[in-house]
mmCIF file as gemmi writes it, N, C-alpha and C atoms, coordinates in Angstrom:
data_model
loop_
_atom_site.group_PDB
_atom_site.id
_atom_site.type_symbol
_atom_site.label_atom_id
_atom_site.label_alt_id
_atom_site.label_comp_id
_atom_site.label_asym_id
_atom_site.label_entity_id
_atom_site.label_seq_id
_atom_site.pdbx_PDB_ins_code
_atom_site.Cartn_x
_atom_site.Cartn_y
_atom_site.Cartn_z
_atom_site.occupancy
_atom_site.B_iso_or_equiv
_atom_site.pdbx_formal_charge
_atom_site.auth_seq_id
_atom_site.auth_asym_id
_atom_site.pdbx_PDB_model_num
ATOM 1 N N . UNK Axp A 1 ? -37.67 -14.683 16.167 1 0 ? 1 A 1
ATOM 2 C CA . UNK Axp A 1 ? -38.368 -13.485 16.575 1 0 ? 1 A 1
ATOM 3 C C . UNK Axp A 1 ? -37.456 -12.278 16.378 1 0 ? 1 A 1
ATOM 4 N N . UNK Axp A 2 ? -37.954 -10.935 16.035 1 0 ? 2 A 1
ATOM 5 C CA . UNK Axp A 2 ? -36.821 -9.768 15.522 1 0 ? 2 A 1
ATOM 6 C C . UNK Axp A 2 ? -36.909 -9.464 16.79 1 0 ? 2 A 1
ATOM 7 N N . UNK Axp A 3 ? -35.778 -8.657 16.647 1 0 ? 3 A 1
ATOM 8 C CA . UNK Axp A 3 ? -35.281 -7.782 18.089 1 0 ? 3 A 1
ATOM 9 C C . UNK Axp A 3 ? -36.345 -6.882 17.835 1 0 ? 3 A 1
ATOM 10 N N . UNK Axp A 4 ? -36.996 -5.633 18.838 1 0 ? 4 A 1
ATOM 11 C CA . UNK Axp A 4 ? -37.59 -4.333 18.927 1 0 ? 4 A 1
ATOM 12 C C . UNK Axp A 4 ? -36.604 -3.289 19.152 1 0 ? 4 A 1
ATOM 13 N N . UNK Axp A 5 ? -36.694 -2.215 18.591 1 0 ? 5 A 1
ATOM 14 C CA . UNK Axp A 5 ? -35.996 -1.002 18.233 1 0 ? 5 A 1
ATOM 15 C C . UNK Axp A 5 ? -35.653 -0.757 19.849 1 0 ? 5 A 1
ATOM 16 N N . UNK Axp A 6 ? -34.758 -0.345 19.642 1 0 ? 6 A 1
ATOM 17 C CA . UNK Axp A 6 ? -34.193 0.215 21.483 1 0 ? 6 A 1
ATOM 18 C C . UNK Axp A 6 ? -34.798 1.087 22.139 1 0 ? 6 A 1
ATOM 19 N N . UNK Axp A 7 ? -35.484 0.966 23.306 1 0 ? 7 A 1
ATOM 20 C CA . UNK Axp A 7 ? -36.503 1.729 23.694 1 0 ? 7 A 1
ATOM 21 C C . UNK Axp A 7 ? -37.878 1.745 23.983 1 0 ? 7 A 1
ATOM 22 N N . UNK Axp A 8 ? -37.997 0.853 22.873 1 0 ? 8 A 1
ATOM 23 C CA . UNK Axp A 8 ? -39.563 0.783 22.254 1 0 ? 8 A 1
ATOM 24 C C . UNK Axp A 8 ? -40.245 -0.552 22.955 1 0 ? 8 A 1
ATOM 25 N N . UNK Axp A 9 ? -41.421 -0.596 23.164 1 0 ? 9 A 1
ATOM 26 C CA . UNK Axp A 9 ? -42.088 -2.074 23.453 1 0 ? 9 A 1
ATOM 27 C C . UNK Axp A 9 ? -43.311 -2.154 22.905 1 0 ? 9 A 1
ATOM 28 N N . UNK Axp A 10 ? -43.326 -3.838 22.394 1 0 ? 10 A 1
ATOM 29 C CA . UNK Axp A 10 ? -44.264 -3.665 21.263 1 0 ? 10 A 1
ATOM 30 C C . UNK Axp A 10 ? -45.679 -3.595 21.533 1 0 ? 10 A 1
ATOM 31 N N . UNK Axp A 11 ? -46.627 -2.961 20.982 1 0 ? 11 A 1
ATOM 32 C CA . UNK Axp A 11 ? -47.892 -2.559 20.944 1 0 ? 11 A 1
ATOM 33 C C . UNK Axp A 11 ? -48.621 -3.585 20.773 1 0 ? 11 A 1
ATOM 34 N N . UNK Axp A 12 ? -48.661 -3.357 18.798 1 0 ? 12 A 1
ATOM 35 C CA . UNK Axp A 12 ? -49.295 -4.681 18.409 1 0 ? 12 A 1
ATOM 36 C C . UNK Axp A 12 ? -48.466 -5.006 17.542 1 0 ? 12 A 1
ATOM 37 N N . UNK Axp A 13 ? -48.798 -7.077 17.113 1 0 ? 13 A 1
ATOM 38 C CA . UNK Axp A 13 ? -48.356 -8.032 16.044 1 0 ? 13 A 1
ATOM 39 C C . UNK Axp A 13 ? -49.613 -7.874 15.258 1 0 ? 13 A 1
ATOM 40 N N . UNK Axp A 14 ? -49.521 -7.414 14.124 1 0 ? 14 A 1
ATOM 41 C CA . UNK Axp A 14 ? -50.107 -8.152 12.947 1 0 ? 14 A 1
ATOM 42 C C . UNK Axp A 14 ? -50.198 -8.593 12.185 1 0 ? 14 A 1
ATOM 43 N N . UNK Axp A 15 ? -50.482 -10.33 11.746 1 0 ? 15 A 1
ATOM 44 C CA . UNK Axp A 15 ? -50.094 -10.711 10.363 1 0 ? 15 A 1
ATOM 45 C C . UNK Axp A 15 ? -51.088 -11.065 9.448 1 0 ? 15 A 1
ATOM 46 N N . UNK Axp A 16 ? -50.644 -10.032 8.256 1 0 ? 16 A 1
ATOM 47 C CA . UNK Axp A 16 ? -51.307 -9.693 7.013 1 0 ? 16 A 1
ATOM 48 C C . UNK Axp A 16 ? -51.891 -11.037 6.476 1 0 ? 16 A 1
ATOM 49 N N . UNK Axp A 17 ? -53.236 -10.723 6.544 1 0 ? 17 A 1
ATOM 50 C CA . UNK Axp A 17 ? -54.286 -12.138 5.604 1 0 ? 17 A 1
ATOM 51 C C . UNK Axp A 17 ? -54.394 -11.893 4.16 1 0 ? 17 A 1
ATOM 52 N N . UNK Axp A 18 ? -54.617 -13.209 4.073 1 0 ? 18 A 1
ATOM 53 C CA . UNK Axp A 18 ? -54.334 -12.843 2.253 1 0 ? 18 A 1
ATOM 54 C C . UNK Axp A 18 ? -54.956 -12.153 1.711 1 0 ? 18 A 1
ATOM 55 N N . UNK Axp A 19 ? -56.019 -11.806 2.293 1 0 ? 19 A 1
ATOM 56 C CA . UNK Axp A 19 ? -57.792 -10.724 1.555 1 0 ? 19 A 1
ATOM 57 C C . UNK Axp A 19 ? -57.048 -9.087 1.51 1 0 ? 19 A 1
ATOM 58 N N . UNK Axp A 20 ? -55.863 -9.456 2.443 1 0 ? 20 A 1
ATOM 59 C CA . UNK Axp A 20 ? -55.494 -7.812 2.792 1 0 ? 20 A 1
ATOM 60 C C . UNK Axp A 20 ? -53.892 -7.46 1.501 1 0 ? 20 A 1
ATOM 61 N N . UNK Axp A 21 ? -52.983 -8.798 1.169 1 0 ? 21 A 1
ATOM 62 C CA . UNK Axp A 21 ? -52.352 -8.82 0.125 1 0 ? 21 A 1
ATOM 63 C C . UNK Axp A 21 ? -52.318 -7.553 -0.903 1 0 ? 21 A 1
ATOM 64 N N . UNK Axp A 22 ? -50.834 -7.123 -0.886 1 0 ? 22 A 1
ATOM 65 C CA . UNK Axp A 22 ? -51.137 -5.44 -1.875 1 0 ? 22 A 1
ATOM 66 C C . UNK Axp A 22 ? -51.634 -4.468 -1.534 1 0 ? 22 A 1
ATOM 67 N N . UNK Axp A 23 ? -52.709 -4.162 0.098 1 0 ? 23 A 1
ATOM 68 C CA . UNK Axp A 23 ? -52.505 -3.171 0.561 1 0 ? 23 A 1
ATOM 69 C C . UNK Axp A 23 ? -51.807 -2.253 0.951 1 0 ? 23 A 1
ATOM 70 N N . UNK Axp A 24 ? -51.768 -1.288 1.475 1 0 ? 24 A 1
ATOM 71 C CA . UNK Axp A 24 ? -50.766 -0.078 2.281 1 0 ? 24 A 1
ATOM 72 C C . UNK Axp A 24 ? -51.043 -0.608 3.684 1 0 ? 24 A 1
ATOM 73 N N . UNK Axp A 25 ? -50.225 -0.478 4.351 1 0 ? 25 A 1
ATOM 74 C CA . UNK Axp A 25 ? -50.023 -1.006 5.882 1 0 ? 25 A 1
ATOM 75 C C . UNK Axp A 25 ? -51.135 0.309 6.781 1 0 ? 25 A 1
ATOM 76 N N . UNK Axp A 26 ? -50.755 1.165 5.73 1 0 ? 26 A 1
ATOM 77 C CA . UNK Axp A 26 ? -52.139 2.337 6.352 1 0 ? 26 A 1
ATOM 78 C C . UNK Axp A 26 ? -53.453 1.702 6.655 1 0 ? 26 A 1
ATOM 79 N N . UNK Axp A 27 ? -53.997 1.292 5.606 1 0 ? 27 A 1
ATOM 80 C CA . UNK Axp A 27 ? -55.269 0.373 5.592 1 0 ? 27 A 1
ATOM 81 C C . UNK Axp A 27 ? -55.36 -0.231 6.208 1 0 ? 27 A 1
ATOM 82 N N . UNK Axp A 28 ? -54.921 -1.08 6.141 1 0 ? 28 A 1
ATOM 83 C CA . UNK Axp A 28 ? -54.664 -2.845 6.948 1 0 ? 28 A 1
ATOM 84 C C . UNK Axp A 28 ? -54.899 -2.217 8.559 1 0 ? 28 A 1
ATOM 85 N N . UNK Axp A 29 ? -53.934 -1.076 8.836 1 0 ? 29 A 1
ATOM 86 C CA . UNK Axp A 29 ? -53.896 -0.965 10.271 1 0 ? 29 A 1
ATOM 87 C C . UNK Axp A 29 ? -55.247 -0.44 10.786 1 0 ? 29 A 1
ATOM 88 N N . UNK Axp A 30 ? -55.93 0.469 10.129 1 0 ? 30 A 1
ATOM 89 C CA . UNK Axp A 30 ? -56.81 1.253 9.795 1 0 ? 30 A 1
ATOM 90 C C . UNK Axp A 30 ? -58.291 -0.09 10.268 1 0 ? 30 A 1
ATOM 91 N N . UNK Axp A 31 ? -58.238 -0.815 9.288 1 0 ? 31 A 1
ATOM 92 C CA . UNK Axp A 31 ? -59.342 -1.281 9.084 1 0 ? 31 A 1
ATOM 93 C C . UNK Axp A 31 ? -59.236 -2.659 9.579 1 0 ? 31 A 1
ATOM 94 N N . UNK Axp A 32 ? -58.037 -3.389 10.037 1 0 ? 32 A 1
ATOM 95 C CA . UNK Axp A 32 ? -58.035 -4.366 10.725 1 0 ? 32 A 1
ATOM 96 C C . UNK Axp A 32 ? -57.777 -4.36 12.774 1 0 ? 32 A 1
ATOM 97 N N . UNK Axp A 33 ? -57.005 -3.364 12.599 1 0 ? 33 A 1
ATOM 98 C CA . UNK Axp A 33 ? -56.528 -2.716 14.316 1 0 ? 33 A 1
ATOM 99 C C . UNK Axp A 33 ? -57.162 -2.426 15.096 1 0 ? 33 A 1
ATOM 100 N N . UNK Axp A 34 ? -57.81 -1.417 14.182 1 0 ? 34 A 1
ATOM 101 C CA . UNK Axp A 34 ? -58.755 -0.094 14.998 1 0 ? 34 A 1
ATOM 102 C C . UNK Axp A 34 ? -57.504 1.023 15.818 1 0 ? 34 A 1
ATOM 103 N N . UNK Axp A 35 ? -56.31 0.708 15.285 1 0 ? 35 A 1
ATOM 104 C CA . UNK Axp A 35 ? -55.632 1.684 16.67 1 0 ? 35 A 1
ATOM 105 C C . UNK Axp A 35 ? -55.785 3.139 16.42 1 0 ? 35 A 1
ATOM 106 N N . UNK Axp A 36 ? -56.108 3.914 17.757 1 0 ? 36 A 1
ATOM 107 C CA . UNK Axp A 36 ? -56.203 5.028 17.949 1 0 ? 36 A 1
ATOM 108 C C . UNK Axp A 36 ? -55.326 6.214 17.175 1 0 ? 36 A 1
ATOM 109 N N . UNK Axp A 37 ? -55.387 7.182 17.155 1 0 ? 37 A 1
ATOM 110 C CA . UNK Axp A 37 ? -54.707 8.04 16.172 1 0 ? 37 A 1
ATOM 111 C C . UNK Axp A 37 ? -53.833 8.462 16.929 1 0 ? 37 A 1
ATOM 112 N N . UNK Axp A 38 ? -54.002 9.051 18.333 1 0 ? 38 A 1
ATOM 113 C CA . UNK Axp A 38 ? -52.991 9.575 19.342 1 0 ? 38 A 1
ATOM 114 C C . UNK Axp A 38 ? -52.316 8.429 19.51 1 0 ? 38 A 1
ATOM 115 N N . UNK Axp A 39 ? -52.232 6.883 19.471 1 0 ? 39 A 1
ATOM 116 C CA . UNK Axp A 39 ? -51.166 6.034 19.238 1 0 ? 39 A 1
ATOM 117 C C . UNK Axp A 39 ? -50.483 6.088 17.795 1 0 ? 39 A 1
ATOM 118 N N . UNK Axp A 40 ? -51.283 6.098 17.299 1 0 ? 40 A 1
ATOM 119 C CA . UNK Axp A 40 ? -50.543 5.566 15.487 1 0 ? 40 A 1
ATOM 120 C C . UNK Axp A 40 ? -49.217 6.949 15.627 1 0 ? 40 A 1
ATOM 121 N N . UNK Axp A 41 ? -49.686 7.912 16.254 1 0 ? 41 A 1
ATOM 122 C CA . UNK Axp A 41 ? -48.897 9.552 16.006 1 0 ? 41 A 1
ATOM 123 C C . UNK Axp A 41 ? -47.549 8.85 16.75 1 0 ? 41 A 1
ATOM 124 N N . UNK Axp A 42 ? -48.055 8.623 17.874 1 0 ? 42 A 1
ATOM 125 C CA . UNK Axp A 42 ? -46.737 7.921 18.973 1 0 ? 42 A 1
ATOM 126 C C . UNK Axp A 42 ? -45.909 6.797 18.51 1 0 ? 42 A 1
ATOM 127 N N . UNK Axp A 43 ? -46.211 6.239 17.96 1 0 ? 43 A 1
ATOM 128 C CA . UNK Axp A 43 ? -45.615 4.894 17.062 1 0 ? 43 A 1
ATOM 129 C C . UNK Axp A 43 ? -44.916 5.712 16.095 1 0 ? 43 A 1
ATOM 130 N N . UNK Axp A 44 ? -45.256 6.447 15.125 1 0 ? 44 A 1
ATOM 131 C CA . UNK Axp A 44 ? -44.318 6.958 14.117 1 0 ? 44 A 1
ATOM 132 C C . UNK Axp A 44 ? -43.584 7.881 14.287 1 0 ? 44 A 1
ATOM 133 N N . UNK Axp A 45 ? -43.633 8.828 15.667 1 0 ? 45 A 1
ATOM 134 C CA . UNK Axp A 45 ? -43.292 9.829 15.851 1 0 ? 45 A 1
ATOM 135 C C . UNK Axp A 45 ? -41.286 8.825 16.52 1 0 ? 45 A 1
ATOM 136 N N . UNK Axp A 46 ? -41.688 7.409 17.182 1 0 ? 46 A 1
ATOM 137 C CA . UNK Axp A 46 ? -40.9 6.518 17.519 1 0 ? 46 A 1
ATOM 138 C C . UNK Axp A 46 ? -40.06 5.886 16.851 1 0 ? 46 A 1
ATOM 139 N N . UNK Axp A 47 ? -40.531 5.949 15.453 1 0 ? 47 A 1
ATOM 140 C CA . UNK Axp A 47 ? -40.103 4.975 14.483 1 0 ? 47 A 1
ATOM 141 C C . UNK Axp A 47 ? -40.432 3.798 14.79 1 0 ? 47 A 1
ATOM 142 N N . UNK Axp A 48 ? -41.384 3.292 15.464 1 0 ? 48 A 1
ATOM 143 C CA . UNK Axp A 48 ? -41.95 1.952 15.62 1 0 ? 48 A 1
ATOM 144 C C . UNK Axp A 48 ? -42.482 1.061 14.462 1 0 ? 48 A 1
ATOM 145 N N . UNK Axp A 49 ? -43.035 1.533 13.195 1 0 ? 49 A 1
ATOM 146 C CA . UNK Axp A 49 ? -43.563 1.2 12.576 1 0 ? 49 A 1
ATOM 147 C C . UNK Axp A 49 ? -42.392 -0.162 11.62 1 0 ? 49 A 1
ATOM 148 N N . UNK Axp A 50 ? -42.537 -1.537 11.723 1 0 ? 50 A 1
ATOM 149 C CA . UNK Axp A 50 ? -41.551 -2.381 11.008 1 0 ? 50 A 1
ATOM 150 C C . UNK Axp A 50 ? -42.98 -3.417 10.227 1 0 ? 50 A 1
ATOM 151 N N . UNK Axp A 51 ? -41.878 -3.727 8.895 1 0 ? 51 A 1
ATOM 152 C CA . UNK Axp A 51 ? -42.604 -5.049 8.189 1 0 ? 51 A 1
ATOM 153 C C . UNK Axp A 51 ? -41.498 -6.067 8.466 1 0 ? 51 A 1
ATOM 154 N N . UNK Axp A 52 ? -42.003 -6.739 8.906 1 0 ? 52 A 1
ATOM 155 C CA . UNK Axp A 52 ? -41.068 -8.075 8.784 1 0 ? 52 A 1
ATOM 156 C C . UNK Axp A 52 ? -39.881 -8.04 9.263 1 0 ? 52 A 1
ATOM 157 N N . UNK Axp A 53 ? -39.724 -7.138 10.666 1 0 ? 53 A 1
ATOM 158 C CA . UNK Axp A 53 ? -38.943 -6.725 11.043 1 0 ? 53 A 1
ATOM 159 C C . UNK Axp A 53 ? -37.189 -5.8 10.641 1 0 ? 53 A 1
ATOM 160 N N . UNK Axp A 54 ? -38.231 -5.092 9.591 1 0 ? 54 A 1
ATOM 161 C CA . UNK Axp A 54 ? -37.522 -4.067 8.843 1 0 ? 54 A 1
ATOM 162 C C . UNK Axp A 54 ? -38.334 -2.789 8.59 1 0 ? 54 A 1
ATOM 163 N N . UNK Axp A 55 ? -37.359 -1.367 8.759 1 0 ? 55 A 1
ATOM 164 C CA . UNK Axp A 55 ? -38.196 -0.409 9.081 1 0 ? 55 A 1
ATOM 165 C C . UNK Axp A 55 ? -39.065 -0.359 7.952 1 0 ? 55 A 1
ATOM 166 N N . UNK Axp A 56 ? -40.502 0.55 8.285 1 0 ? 56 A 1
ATOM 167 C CA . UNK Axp A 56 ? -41.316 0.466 7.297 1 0 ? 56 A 1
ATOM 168 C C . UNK Axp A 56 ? -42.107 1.745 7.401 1 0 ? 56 A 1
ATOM 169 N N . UNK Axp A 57 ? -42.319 2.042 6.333 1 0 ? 57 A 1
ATOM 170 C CA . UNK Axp A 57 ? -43.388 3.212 6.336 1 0 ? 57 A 1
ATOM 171 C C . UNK Axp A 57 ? -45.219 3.045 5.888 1 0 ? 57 A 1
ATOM 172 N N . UNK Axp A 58 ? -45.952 4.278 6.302 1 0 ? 58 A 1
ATOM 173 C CA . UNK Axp A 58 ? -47.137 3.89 6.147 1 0 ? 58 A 1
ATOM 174 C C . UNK Axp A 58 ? -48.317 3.183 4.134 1 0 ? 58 A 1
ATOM 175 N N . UNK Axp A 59 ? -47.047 3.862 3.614 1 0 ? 59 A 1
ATOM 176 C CA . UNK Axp A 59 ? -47.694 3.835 2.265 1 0 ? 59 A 1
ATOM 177 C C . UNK Axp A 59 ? -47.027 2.616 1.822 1 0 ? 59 A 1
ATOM 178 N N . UNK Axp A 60 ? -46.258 1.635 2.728 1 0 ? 60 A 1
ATOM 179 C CA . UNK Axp A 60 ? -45.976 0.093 2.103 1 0 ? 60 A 1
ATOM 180 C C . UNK Axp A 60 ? -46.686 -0.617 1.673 1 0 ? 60 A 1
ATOM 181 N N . UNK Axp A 61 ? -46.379 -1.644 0.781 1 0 ? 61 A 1
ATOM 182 C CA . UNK Axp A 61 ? -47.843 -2.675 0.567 1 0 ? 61 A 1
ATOM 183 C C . UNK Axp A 61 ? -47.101 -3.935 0.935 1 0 ? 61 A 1
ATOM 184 N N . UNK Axp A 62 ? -48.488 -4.629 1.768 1 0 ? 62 A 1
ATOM 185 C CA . UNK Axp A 62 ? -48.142 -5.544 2.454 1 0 ? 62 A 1
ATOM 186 C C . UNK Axp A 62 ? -48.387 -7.29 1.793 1 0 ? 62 A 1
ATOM 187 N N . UNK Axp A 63 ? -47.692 -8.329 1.863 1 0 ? 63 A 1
ATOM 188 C CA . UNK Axp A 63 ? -48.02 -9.287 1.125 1 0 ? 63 A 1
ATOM 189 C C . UNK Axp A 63 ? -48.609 -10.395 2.288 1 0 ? 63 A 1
ATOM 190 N N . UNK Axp A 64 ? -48.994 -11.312 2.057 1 0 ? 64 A 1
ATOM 191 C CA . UNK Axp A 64 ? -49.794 -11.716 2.57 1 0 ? 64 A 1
ATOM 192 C C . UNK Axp A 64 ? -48.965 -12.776 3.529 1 0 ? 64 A 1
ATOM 193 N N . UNK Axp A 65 ? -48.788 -13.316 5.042 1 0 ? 65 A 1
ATOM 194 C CA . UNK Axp A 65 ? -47.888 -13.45 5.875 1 0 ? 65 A 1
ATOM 195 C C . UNK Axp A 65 ? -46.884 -12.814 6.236 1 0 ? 65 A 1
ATOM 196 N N . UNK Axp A 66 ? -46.885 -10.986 5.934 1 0 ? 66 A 1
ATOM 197 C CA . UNK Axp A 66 ? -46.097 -10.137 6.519 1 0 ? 66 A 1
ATOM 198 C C . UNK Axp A 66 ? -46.439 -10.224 7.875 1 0 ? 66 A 1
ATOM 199 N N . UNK Axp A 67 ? -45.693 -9.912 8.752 1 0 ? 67 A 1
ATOM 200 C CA . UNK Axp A 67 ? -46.074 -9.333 9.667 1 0 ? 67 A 1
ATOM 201 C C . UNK Axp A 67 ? -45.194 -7.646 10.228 1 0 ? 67 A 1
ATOM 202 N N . UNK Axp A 68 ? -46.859 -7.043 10.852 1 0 ? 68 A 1
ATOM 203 C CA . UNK Axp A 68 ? -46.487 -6.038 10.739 1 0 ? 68 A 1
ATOM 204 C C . UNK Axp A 68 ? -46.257 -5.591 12.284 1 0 ? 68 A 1
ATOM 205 N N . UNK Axp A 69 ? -45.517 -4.78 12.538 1 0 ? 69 A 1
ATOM 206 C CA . UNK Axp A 69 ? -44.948 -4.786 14.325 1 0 ? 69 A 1
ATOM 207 C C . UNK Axp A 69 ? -45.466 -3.06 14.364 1 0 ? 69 A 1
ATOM 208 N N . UNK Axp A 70 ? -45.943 -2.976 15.887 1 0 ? 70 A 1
ATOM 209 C CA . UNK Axp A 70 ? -46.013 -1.542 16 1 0 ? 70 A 1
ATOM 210 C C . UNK Axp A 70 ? -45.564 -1.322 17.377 1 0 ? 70 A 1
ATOM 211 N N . UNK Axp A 71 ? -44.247 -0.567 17.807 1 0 ? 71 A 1
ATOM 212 C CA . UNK Axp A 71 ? -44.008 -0.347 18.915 1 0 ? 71 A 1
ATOM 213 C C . UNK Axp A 71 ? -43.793 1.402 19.286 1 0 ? 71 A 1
ATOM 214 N N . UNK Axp A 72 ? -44.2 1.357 20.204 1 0 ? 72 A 1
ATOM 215 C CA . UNK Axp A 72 ? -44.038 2.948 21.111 1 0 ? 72 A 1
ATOM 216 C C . UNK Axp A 72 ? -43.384 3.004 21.714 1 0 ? 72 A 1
ATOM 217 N N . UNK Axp A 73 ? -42.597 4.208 22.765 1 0 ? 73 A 1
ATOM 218 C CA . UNK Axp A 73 ? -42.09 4.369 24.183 1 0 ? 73 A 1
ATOM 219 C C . UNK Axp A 73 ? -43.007 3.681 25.094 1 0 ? 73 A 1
ATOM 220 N N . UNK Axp A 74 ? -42.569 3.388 25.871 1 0 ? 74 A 1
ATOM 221 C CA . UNK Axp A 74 ? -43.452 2.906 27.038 1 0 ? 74 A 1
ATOM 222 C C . UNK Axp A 74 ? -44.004 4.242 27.609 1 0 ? 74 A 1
ATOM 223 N N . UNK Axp A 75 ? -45.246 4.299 28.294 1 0 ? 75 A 1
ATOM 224 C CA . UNK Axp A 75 ? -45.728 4.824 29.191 1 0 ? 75 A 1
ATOM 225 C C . UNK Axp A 75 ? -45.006 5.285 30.161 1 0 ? 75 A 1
ATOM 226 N N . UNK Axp A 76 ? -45.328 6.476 31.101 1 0 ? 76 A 1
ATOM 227 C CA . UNK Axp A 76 ? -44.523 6.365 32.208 1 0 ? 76 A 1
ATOM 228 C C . UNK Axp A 76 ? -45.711 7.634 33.203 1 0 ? 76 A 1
ATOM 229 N N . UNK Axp A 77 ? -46.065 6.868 34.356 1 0 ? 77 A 1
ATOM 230 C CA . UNK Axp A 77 ? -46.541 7.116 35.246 1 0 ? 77 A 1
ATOM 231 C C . UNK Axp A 77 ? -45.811 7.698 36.566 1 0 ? 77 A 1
ATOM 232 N N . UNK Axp A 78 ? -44.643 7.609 36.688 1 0 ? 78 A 1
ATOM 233 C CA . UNK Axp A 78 ? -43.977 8.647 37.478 1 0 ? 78 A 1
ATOM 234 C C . UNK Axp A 78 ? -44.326 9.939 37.638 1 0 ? 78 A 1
ATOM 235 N N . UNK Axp A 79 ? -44.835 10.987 36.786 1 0 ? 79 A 1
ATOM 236 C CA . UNK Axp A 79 ? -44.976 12.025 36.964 1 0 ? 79 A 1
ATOM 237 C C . UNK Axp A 79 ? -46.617 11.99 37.645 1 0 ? 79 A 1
ATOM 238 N N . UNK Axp A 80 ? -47.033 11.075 37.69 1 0 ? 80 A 1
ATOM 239 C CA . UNK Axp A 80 ? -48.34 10.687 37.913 1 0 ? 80 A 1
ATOM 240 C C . UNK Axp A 80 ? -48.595 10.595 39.322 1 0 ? 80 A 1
ATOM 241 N N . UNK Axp A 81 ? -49.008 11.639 40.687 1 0 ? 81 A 1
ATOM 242 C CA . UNK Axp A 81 ? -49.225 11.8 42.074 1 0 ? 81 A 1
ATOM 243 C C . UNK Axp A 81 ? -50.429 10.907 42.318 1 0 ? 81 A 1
ATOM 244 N N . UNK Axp A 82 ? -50.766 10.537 43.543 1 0 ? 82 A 1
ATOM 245 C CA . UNK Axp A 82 ? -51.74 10.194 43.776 1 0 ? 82 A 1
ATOM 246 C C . UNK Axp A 82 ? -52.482 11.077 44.479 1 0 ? 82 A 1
ATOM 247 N N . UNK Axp A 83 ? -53.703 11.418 44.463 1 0 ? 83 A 1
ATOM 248 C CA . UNK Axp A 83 ? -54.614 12.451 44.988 1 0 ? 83 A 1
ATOM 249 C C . UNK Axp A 83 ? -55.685 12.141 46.161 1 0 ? 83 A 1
ATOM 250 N N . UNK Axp A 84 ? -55.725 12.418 46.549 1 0 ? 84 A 1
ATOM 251 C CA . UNK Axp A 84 ? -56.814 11.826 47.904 1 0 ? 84 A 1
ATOM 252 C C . UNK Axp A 84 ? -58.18 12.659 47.248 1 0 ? 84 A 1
ATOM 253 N N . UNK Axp A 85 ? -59.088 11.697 47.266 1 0 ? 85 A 1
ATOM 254 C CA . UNK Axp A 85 ? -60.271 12.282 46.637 1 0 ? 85 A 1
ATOM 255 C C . UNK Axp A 85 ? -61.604 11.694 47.581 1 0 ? 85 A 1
ATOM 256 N N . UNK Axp A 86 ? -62.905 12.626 47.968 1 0 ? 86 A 1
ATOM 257 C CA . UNK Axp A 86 ? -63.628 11.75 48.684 1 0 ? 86 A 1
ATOM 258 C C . UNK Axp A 86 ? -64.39 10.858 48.06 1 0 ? 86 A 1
ATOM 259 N N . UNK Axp A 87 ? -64.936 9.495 48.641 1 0 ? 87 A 1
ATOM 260 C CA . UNK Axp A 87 ? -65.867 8.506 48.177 1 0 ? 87 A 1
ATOM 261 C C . UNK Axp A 87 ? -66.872 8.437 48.676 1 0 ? 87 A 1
ATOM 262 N N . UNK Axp A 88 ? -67.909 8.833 48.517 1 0 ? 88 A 1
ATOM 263 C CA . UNK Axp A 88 ? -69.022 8.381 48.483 1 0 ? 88 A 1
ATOM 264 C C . UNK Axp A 88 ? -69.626 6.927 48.373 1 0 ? 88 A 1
ATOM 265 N N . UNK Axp A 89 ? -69.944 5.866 49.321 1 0 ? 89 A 1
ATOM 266 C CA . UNK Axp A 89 ? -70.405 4.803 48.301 1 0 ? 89 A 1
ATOM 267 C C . UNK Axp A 89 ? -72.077 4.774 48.94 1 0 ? 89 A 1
ATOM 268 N N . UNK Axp A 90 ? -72.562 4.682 48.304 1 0 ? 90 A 1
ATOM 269 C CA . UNK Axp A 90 ? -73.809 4.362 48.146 1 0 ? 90 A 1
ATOM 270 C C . UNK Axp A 90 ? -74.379 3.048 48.205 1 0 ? 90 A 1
ATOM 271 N N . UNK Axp A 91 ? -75.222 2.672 48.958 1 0 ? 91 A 1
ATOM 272 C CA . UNK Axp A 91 ? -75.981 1.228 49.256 1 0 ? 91 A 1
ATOM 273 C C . UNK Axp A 91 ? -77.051 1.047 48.896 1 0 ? 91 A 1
ATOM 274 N N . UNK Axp A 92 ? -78.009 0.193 48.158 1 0 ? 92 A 1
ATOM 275 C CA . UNK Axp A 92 ? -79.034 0.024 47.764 1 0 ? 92 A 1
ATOM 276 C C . UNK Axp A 92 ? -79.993 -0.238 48.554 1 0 ? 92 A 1
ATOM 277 N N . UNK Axp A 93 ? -79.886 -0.637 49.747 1 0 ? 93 A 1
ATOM 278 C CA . UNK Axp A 93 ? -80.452 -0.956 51.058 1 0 ? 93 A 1
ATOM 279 C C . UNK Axp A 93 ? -80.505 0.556 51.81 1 0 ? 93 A 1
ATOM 280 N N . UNK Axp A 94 ? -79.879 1.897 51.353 1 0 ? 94 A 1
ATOM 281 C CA . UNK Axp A 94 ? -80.31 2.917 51.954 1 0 ? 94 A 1
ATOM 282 C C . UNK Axp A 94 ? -81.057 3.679 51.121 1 0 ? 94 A 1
């Protein structure tokens, strides 16, 4: 298993099917992932993006049992308060 870039924790594993062979890792991610764009930005902005656990960029082409790694910063909810908000709950019986 490769180490992950320092910092980073991994998102997603994906390994390239043969139908996908000679694509750009753009595609593949694109059309096999679905991942969000405000992630894909966060992943590269990280340098997360590896083939085969070597750095990689989006216009690579991928062979078929690559695998492709995508890691981000972690999240961080610290700055994140909790708010007291009222609830309402509602009963079907009223």
């Amino acid at each position: 298993m490769n180490q992950l870039p320092s910092g980073l924790v991994e998102v997603i594993r994906h390994q390239v099917m043969p139908e996908d062979e000679g694509r750009m890792i753009r595609d593949i991610i694109r059309s096999r992932v679905g991942l969000s764009r405000g992630l894909m930005r966060k992943v590269l902005s990280s340098g997360g993006l590896s083939l085969n656990g070597r750095p990689a960029f989006m216009g690579n082409r991928a062979q078929s049992g690559d695998v492709i790694l995508l890691c981000a910063e972690p999240s961080s909810s610290e700055d994140i308060l909790p708010e007291a908000l009222p609830l309402n709950v509602f009963y079907e019986d009223e």
